[in-house]
N, C-alpha and C positions, 0 to 999 in steps of 0.2 A: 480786531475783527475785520480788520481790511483785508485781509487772505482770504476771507470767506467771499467776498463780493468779487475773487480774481477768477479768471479764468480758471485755472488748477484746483482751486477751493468748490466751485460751483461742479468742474468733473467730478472730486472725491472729497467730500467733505469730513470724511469721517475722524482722518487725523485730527483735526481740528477738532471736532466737538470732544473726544478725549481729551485734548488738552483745556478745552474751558472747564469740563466736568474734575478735571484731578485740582487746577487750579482757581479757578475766579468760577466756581457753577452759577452762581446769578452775578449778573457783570451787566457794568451799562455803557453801552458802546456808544462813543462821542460822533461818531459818524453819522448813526442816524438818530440816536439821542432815547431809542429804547432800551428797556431790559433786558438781555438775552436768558434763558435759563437753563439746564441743560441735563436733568435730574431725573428720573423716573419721577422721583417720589414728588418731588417741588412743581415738574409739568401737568401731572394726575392731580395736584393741587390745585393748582390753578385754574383749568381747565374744570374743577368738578365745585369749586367757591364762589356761591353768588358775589362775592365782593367782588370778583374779579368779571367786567358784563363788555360784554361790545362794543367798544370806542365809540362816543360820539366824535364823528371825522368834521374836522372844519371845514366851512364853506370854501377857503380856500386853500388847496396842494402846494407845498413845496417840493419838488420833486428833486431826484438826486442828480440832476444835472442842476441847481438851484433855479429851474425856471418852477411858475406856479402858474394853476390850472383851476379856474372854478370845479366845485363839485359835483359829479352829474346828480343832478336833481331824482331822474327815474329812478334808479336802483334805491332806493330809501324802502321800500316795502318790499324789501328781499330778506328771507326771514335769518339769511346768514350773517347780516348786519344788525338785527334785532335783539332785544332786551326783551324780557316779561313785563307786560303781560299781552302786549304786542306777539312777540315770538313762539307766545305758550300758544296763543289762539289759530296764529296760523298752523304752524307744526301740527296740529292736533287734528286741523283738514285734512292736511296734506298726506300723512300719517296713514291715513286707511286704506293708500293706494299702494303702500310697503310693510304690509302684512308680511309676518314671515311665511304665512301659508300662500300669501298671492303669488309672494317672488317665488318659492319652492315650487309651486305648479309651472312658472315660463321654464323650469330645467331641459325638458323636452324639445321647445321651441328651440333655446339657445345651442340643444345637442345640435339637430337637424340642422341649424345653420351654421354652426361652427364647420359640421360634414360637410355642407357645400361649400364654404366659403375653402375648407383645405383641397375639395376635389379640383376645385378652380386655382390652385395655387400652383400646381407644376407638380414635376415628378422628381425623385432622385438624383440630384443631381443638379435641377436646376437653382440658378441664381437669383433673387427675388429681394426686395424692399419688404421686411417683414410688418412695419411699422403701417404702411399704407395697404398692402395688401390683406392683413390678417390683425394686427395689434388693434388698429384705429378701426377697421370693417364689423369687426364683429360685436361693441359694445354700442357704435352710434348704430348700426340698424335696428340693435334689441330697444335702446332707447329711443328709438324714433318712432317702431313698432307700438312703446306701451303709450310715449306721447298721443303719438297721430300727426307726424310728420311724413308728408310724403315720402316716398322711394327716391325718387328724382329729386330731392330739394338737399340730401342729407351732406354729398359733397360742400353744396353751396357754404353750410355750416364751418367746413374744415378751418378755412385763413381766418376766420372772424372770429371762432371761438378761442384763436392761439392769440389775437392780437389781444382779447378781453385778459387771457391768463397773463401773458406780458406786462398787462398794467398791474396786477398784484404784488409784482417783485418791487422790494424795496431798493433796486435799483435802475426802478423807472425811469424812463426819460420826457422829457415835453413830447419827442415825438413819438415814444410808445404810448403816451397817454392818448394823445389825438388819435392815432390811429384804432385804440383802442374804443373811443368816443363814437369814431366814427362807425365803427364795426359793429359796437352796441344800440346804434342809431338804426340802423338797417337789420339788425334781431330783432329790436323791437317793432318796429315796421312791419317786419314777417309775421310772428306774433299776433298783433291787430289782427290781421287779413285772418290769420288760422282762427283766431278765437271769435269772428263773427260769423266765420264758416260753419265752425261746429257748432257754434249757438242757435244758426239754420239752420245743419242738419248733424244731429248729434250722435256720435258710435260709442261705440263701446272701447274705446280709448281713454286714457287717461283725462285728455285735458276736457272732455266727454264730462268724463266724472267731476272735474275738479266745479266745469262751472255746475255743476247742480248739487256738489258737498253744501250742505249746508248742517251745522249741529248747534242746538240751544238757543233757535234763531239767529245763528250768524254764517256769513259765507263771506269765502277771497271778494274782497272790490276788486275790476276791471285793473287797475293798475297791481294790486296784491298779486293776480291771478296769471297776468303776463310777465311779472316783474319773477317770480317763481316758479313758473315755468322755462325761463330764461335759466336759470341757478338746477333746475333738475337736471333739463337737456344737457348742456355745458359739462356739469358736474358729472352725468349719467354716462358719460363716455371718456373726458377729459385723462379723469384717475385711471380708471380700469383700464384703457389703452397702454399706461404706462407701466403698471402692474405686470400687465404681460411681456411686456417688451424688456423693463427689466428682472423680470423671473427669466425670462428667457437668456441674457445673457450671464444670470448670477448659475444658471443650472449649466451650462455649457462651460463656465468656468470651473463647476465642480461635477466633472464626470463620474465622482463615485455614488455621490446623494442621486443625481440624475440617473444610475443604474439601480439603485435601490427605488426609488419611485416606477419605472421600468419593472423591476421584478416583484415589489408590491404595490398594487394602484391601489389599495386602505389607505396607504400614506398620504396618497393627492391632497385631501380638504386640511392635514396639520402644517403638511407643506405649503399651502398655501399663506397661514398664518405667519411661518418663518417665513417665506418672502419679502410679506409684508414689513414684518420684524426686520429684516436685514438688510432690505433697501426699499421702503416703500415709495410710493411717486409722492405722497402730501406730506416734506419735512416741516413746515413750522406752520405753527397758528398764532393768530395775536391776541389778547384781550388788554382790557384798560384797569388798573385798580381804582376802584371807585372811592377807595377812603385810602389813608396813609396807613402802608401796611408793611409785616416785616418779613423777610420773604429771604431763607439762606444766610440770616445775619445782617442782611443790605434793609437798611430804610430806604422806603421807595412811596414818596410821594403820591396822593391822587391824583388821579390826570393824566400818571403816565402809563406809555404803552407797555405791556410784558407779553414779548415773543417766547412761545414753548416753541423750544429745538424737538419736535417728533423726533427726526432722525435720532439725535442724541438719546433721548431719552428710550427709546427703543434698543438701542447698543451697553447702556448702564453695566455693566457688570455688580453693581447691586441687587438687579433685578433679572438677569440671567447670568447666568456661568459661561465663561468663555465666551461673548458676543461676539466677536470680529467672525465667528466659525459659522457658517451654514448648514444647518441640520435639520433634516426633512424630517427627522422621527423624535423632534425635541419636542417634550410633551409641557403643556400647558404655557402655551408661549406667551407671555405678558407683553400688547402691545398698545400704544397708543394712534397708532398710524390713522384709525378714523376720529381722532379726538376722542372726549371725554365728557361726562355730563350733558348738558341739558342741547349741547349743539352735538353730538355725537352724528357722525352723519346716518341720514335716512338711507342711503342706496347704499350701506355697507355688506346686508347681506345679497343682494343683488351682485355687488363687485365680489366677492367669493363665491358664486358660480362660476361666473362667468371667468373668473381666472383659473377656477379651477376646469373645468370644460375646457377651457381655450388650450391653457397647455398640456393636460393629461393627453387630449386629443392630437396633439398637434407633434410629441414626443412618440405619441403610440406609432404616429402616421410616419414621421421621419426622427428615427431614433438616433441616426449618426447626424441631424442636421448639425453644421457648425459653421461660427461666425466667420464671414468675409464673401466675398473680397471688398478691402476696403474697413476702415473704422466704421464703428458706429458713430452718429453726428447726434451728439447732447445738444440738450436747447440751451443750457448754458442757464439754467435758473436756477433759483434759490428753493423758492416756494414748492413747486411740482415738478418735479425729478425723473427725469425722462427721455426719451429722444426724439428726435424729430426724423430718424430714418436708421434701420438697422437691417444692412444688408447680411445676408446668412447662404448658404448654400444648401440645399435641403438631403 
């Protein structure tokens, strides 16, 4: 498994997860001492099995430079670290601000700013950072819009949200951790100040709603209510940034799907789903098995951690035909890319607008756009798959 944590492995992981899924599909890699899995059918298990719940994380980090780090204390009432009946109760707040009819009504809003955000982008010709001017622009405004994060503050977010996602790679360092510590110290900090703002004078924004959600007599505590708002914002831009960025260079690699989406836009919303499917930005999720369980033929102890490979398990040729292939008019695409069961993320249909918006728009607008000058710069992660700058020519 040490190929996967190498530079080349982290660019194109995909050989790799073919070769765990034909040979060792649950395999426990000595390195960091989890399970890896790599299956359609065994990661949709896991992922949908109460046996299988949310690690409780020790107090104290071993990190993969072998330095260890207390564990931050605040993030504990984040509901993406939570168990039932903790988890049930939050999500269930949280929940009524991602209505599929609430997200389906912002479609308008996201058209109109996608338009200005590509009228602001240059013309034919020009050379441009797709990543910061268009991939990363158009998902934190809309989420900063439904929050209630200032116009002006949303930059501020950029470095501090990438240091928080650096700490989820399981090949952390001491000092991405700190960095990250610190970066989540001063969210939260911002946070405070926003949620006594809106507590004095409250809109019609999300966090608006969130402090006065109350059902069956219960509501987010102050700590719940920032700690989760923290995991929307983050979350609410983080993935969809990278969606676009790599739909954009997986559709440029395949100028014929890209000409068929071009000559029928029907395609855009299944296309969207094969994106997803063929290289989405969230490859693995972790859960803990709660009892000794047998999982691929492998006895696997309680206690320990079990990584579902999305990437992999999205690629299965068990579960699609021909996977390595990109196809915008593949009908019923089986994917796990927003997880599965009871953590299945909340902002999933939110991110299929807006990536479908983003690029139908953005193809319409510059149909010969093509990549360079210059490589595109990957962040070099495991967890969320991505880049951190993709220069294009429009």
């Amino acid at each position: 498994m040490a190929i996967m944590f190498s530079e080349d492995g982290r660019r194109d992981p995909y050989p790799l997860y073919h070769e765990l899924r034909s040979q060792a599909p649950v395999f426990r890699d000595d390195f960091t001492g989890s399970w890896f899995v790599s299956t359609f059918a065994d990661c949709r298990a896991v992922l949908r099995d109460p046996t299988y719940i949310k690690g409780d994380r020790p107090d104290v980090l071993t990190l993969a430079d072998g330095s260890t780090r207390e564990r931050p204390a605040n993030r504990t009432e984040s509901m993406l670290f939570l168990n039932p009946p903790d988890h049930t109760r939050i999500r269930g707040l949280v929940s009524r601000a991602f209505t599929p009819r609430r997200i389906e009504n912002l479609r308008p809003a996201i058209e109109r700013l996608t338009n200005e955000l590509l009228d602001d982008l240059g013309s034919p010709g020009d050379e441009v950072d797709l990543i910061g001017r268009f991939a990363f622009q158009l998902p934190v405004r809309v989420i900063a819009a439904m929050i209630g994060v200032p116009d002006e503050d949303r930059d501020w977010f950029r470095p501090r949200t990438a240091d928080l996602v650096r700490s989820l790679e399981p090949t952390s360092t001491g000092a991405d951790f700190d960095a990250a510590a610190t970066s989540y110290g001063e969210i939260h900090a911002y946070m405070v100040e926003l949620v006594a703002a809106k507590r004095n004078k409250p809109g019609h924004d999300l966090l608006s709603v969130l402090i006065e959600a109350e059902e069956a007599g219960d509501r987010l505590s102050e700590a719940e209510l920032i700690s989760n708002t923290i995991l929307m914002f983050t979350a609410g831009f983080e993935t969809t940034t990278n969606l676009i960025g790599n739909g954009v260079v997986g559709l440029v690699h395949h100028p014929a799907q890209l000409a068929a989406l071009i000559a029928d836009p029907s395609l855009w919303p299944n296309a969207i789903e094969e994106l997803l499917r063929w290289d989405g930005p969230v490859q693995l999720d972790a859960r803990q098995a709660n009892v000794d369980v047998v999982l691929g033929g492998q006895d696997i102890p309680a206690g320990s951690q079990i990584v579902t490979l999305l990437g992999a398990a999205n690629r299965d040729p068990a579960s699609v035909a021909d996977p390595d292939a990109l196809v915008v008019s593949r009908a019923e695409v089986p994917i796990l890319s927003f997880a599965s069961g009871i953590h299945f993320c909340l902002g999933a249909a939110l991110a299929r607008i807006e990536g479908q918006v983003a690029l139908q728009r953005l193809f319409e607008r510059f149909p010969h756009l093509r990549l360079g000058p210059g490589p595109p710069v990957h962040n070099q992660a495991i967890t969320i798959r991505g880049m951190s700058a993709l220069p294009v020519t429009l």
